[in-house]
N, C-alpha and C positions, 0 to 999 in steps of 0.2 A: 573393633575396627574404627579410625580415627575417619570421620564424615569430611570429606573437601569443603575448604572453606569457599570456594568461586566455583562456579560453574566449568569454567577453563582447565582449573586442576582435575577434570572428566575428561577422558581421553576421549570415550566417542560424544562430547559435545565440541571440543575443539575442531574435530571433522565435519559435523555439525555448521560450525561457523564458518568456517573457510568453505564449504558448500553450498553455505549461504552467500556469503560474500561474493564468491567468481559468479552464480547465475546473476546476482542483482546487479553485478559489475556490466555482465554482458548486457541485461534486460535495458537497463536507463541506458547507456549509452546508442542500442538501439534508437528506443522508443525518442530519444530527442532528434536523431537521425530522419526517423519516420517522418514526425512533423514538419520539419523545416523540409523535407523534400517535398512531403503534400502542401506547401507551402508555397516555396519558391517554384516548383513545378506549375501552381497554378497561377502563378503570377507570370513566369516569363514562357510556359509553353502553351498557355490556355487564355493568357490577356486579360488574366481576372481582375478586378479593384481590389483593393485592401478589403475591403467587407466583404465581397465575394470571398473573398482566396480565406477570409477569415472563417467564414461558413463552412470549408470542404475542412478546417482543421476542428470544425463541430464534428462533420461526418465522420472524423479516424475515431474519436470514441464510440458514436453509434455501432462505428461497423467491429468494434471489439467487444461492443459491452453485450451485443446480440446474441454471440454463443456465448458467453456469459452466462447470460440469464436463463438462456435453454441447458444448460448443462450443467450447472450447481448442485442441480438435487443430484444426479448422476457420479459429480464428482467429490461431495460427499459420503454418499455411500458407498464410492470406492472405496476410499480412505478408512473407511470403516469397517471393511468389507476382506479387504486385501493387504498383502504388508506394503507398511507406507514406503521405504525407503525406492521398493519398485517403482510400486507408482510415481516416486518425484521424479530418480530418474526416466521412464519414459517420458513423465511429459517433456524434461530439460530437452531428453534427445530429440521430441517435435520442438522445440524451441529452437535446436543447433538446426535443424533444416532449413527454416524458418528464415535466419543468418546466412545460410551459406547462400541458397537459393534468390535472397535480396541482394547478398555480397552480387553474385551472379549478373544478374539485372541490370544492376548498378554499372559494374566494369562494362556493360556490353552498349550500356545507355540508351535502354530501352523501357525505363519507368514511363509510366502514365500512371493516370490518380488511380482508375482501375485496378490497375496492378496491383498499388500500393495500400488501395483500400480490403483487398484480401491479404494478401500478405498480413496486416492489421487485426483479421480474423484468424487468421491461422494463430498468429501471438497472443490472441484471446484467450484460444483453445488450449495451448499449451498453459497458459498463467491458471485458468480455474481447476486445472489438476492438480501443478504442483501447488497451489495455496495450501488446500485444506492439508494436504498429506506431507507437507514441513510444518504446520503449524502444529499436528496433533503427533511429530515424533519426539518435539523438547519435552513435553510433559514425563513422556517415559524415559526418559536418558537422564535425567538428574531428580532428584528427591524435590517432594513438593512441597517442605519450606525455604528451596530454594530457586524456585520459579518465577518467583518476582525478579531476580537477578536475573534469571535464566532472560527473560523476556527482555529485559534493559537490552543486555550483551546482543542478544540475538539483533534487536534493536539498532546495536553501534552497526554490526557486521551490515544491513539493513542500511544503515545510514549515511557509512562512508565509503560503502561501495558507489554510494544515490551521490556524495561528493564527485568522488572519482569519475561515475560512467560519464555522466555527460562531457565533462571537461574532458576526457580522454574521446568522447567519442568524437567533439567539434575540433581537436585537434590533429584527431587522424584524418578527419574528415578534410580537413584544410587542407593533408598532404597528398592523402588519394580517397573519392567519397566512398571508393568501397571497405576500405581499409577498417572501417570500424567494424562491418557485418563479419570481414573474416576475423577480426580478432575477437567478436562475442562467441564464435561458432567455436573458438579455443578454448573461453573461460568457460562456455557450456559441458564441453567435453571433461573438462578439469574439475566442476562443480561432479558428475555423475562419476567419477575416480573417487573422490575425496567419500561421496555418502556410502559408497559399496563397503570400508571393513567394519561401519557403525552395525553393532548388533542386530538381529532381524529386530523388527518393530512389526510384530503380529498384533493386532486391535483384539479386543475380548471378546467372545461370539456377541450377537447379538440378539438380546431378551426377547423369547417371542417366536411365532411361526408367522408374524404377518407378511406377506406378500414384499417384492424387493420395492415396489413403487411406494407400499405406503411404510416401508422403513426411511425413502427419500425425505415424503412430507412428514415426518415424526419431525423431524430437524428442526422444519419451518416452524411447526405445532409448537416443540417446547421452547422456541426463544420467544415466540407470541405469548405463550401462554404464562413465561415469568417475566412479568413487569421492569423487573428489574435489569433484566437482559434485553429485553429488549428497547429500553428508554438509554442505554449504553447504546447500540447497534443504530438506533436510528440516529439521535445523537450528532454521530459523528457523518452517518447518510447523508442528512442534508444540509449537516454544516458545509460541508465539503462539494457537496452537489452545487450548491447557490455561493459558493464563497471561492470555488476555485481558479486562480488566477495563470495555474501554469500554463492551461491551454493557450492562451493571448502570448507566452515568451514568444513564438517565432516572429509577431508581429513588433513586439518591442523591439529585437535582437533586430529586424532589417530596415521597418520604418520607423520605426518613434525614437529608440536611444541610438540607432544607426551604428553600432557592435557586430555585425556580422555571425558568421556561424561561433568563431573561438567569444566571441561577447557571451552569444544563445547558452555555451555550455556550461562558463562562468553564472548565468543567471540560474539556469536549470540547477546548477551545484548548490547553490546559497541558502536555499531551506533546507537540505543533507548536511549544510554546516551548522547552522544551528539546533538541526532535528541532532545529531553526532552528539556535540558538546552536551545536550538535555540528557540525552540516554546514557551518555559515559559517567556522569554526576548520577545518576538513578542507579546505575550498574554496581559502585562502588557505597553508593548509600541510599536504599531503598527507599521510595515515600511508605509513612506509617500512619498518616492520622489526617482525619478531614480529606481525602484523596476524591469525594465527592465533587464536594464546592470546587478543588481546585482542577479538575477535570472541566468543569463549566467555564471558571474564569478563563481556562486554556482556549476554549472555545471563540469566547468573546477578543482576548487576545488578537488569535488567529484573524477574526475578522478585521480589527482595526489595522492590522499589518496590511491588509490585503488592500484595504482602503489609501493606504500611505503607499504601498507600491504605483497603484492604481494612477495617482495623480502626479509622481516623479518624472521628473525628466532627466537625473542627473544620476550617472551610473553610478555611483559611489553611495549614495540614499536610497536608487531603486536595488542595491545589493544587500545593504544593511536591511531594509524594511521586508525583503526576503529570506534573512536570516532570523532574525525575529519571528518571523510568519514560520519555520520553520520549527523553531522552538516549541512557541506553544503548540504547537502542531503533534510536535514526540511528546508533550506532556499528556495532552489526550489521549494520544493512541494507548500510551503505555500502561496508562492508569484505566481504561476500555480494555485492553487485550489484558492485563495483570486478572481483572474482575470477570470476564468471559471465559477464561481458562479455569481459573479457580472456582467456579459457579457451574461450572458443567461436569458431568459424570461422560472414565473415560471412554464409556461405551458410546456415548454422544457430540463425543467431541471431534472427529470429522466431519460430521452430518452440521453440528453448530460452526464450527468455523469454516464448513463452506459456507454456511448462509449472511455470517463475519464478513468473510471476501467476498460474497457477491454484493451486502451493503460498503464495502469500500471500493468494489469495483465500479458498483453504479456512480457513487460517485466522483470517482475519477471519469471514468468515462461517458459517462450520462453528465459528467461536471463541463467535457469538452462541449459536448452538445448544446448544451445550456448555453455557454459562455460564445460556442459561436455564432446563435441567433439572435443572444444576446446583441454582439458583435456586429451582426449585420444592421441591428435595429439603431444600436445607441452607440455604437462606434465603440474600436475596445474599450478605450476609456472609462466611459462611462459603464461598460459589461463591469470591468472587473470593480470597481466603485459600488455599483450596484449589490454585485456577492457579497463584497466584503460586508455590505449594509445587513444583508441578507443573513450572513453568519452571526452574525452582533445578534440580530432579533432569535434566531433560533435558538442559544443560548439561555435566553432571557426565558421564551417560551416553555420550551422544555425542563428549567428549574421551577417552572410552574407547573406543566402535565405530568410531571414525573419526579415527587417529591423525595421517593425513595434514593434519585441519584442524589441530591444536592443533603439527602441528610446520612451519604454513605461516609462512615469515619475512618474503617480501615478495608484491605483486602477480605479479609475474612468472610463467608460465605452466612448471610444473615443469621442462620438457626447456630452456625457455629457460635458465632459472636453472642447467641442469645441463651445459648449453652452454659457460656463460660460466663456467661454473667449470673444468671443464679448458681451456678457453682460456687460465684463467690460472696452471694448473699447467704447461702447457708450460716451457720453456726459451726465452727468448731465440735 
């Protein structure tokens, strides 16, 4: 039987991606929605300052990242536990509630921060379900020397939904502001059609009679416990914790570059442009060699972008330096999530990629927090300057705590790699 050359030429990966696609389509254009209403709500209904009102856009990741953090182990061991395709869809369908219920709100014009700030949670709670249990269904839908693709592609779907949502969602939002929630409560519904004819994806039992709580912490234990995963995982934690500058768009988008909501979604879109363009080049020609060092360099990259955004005044440079920021942005993730997958056994691979997405959750959302107190302290400006500084030096630090990333040459899983090499020192 002739093996597909692409991941796409798999019929249930292509479901797969267009699964992907409609939920992330729906998720960003929310989530940019969110902001600028916890935003502009606390400016013109609450009479906050720009630092104040900058502050409550800290609070929307605290108040996401909270069940987060409570509910990782939980939703790894679902994933591990239970067939994944279910668990995506439920959580998708707390997601489409989520939308419609905000849609709701919205039309009736009765937001407050309150409101907004559960709501916020609720979208929390849906997100740390479906992560782990789409993250550990590609491994089993396509063969695994073709996973590095698999993860690009997954990647684009990932990335040009992140183009689309926001710009779709500030345009709707210009026409009517609830227009965006009902049409993610659409793509949600359409994401949970598309995964249902994907073959079941039943996880392998699980080794062992230990108790379900301490099969939660196994997760946490084995990425601790391999060096190498976890100097990947952290890595990208607090690059992204200390270097994130999305959180400060709603304040660029009203005060600083004075672009309004359709400007916010153009900005929100510009690192899904150049995160797109990095994954479609990886998708169609895999990285093979040295993917350590340039996992790092991506990092520093990342920073100095965030730095050149940070000091722009001029939409046209503060959009490019977002695209940029973007880029190396998909360089690291891909070459992190290609070595996290490939490095874990599938029995462990919900359990590890929730603990995955709880380190990229934390930092998005622990990244808003930062960036807001930041914010209040040193004015955005100087926040997002600050991170960007911040990412440059973690970079630098972690090619030094963590040798094993910066001398990683290809995906191959070390004992593999160390396999095939005296394999080929033998003799004839």
């Amino acid at each position: 039987m002739t093996q597909a050359s692409s991941p796409l030429a798999i019929p249930d990966f292509r479901l797969y991606w267009l699964a992907r696609f409609a939920a992330v389509l729906a998720t960003m254009g929310m989530v940019v929605i969110i902001g600028y209403q916890v935003y502009d709500t606390a400016r013109a209904d609450y009479g906050m300052s720009i630092r104040e009102a900058s502050l409550q856009l800290g609070l929307v990741g605290l108040f996401q990242f909270v069940p987060l953090a409570l509910l990782t182990p939980v939703a790894g061991w679902v994933a591990d536990r239970f067939e994944r395709r279910t668990v995506a869809r439920f959580a998708n369908a707390i997601d489409m509630s989520v939308a419609l219920a905000l849609g709701w709100a919205t039309h009736q014009e009765m937001l407050t921060l309150p409101l907004l700030f559960g709501f916020a949670a609720l979208h929390g709670i849906a997100r740390v379900f479906v992560g782990p249990a789409m993250a550990a269904i590609a491994p089993n839908i396509v063969p695994p020397a073709m996973l590095p693709k698999a993860i690009a592609m997954s990647s684009i779907a990932w990335q040009s939904a992140s183009v689309a949502g926001p710009a779709l969602g500030g345009f709707l939002y210009a026409a009517d502001p609830a227009l965006p929630y009902w049409a993610a409560a659409v793509l949600m519904a359409a994401a949970m059609l598309f995964l249902t004819p994907i073959r079941r994806v039943v996880p392998p039992p699980i080794p062992g009679t230990a108790h379900p709580i301490r099969q939660m912490v196994d997760g946490l234990s084995y990425v601790v416990s391999h060096r190498f995963l976890f100097g990947a995982i952290t890595l990208d934690l607090f690059a992204v914790l200390l270097g994130g500058a999305t959180a400060m768009l709603p304040v660029y988008a009203r005060d600083i570059l004075h672009v309004g909501t359709e400007g916010l979604g153009l900005l929100r879109a510009a690192p899904a442009v150049g995160a797109a363009l990095v994954a479609l080049r990886y998708a169609w020609s895999p990285l093979k060699d040295n993917v350590g060092v340039k996992m790092l360099f991506a990092v520093g990259g990342f920073g100095a972008m965030t730095i050149l955004f940070g000091i722009s005044r001029n939409m046209a440079l503060s959009l490019g330096a977002l695209a940029l920021l973007g880029g190396f942005d998909m360089l690291s993730v891909y070459v992190r999530s290609s070595l996290v997958q490939l490095h874990t056994p599938d029995a462990m691979r919900g359990r590890v990629s929730a603990v995955s997405g709880l380190a990229i959750s934390a930092s998005n959302e622990l990244g808003e927090l930062q960036s807001g107190i930041a914010a209040a302290i040193l004015g955005p400006t100087g926040a997002v300057v600050f991170g960007g500084a911040a990412a440059i030096g973690v970079a630098g630090l972690w090619s030094y705590w963590f040798p094993e990333l910066r001398r990683a040459r290809t995906f191959e899983p070390p004992d593999t790699a160390l396999a095939d090499a005296v394999m080929e020192e033998k003799p004839a």
